[in-house]
C-alpha positions, 0 to 999 in steps of 0.5 A: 383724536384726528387720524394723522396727515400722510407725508408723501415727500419721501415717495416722490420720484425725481424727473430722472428717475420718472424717465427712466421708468416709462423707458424700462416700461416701454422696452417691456411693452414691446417685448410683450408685442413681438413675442406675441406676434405669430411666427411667420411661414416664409422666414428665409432658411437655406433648404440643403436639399434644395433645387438651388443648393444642388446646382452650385454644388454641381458647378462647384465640383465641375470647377474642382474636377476641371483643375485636377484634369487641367494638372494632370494633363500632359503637354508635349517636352523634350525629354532632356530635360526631365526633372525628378517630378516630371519622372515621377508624374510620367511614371517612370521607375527609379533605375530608369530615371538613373539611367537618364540623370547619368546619361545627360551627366555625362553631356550627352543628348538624347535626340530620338524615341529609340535613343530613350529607350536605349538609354532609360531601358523604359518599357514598350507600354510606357514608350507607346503612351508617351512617347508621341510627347516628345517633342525635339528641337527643329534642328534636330529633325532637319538634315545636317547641313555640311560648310561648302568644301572648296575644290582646293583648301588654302592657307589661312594666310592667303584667305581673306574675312569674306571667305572666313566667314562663309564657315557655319559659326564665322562672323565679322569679329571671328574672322578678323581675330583670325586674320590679326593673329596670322599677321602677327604670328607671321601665320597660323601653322599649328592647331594649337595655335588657332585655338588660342583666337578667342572664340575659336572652339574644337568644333569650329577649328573642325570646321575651319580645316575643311576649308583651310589648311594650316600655313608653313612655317619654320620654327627654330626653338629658343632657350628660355633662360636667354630671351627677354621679355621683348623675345616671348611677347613674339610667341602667340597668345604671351602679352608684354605683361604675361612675357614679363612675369615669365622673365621675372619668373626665370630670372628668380630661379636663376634658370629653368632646368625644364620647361615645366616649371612654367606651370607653376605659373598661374596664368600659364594654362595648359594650351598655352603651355602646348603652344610655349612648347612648340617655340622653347626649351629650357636648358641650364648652362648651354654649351656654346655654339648649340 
């Protein structure tokens, strides 16, 4: 009996299949030949303790201690203007701190080392340290300088714009509202009035009679419940529009028994109502021939 033919058929490997396994093959050869290769010496790692390492950290810290000085460090201010962060980088204690916020509240200036101490009550110690910080606006250091005085004061009717403007504060437009509104007040006579001119402040009007005086004028008041809209356009600072929301104003109250009903009026502001005051009166049913 003959010994039987083996079929391989079922033991063949399809090209795929032959190529995938040299490929598996081949990643396995190479593990083998890298795992075998020795460890070298001189692969790179960072030694913490290293020359180089110390050195950055050294320019590290530099750099971080330099920015924290550069915050710290103190510039010179003026010390009207310190803030509640500024008060507390400086220092300074709650109740002082109180003692300024108050003080300039209140529209004051502080304008010298020894005004600070008065006003914050802060210690010699602290002055001593910081004091030389402070840092004021050049006029205040520089001495006052006093408008030139005339020999003898004129009449704002009799000045003209060039000799206006030699007043500290008195530029072309200033000067010409001034003179406008003498021509048509028929003068500037009271003080109410020269604070109606656009522009002119308390201090200015200060300025402005050391050098001028007021012009003379005769006043005859007037009822309000008998003028029309054209009569009070002639008192300074009432417009033709202002006039005839005060006519309409009187007409629909059937007259005024004072004039401090006006105020009731919104355009009607208090120095105006001064300058009003100066010109009218208000009386019901006038006798006639008063």
């Amino acid at each position: 009996m003959g010994i039987p033919s083996l079929k391989y058929s079922r033991l063949r490997l399809t090209k795929m299949e032959r190529g995938g396994f040299f490929i598996a093959l081949f990643l396995f050869s190479m593990m083998l030949i890298v795992e075998s290769l020795p460890k070298s010496s001189d692969s790179f790692m960072i030694e913490l303790d290293g020359k180089e390492v110390a050195a950055w950290l050294a320019a590290y810290d530099s750099v971080i201690e330099s920015n924290v000085q550069r915050g710290q460090r103190m510039y010179p201010f003026n010390p009207n203007f310190i803030t509640p962060a500024k008060a507390d980088r400086l220092g300074m204690s709650a109740t002082e701190f109180t003692r300024f916020q108050k003080f300039r509240q209140e529209g004051n200036w502080i304008n010298s080392r020894e005004d600070f101490r008065r006003v914050t009550q802060v210690s010699d110690a602290w002055l001593n340290e910081f004091s030389s910080l402070f840092k004021f606006p050049e006029f205040v250091n520089k001495p006052k300088l006093e408008p030139p005085v005339q020999a003898k004061k004129i009449p704002f009717s009799l000045a003209n714009q060039e000799q206006l403007m030699r007043i500290n504060g008195i530029g072309p437009a200033i000067s010409q509202r001034i003179l406008r509104a003498g021509q048509k007040w028929g003068g500037i006579g009271y003080e109410q009035e020269l604070l109606m001119i656009y522009g002119v402040t308390p201090k200015l009007k200060d300025a402005l009679l050391r050098s001028f005086t007021f012009d003379e004028k005769t006043l005859v008041t007037r009822n309000i419940n008998t003028l029309y809209p054209s009569d009070l356009t002639e008192i300074p600072g009432i417009s033709f529009s202002l006039a005839k929301s005060i006519w309409e104003f009187v007409q629909l109250r059937q007259g005024l028994k004072d004039l401090e009903e006006l105020q009731g009026l919104e355009q009607i502001q208090p120095l105006l109502f001064e300058v009003i005051q100066l010109y009218l009166y208000a009386m019901k049913n006038e006798p006639e021939g008063l």
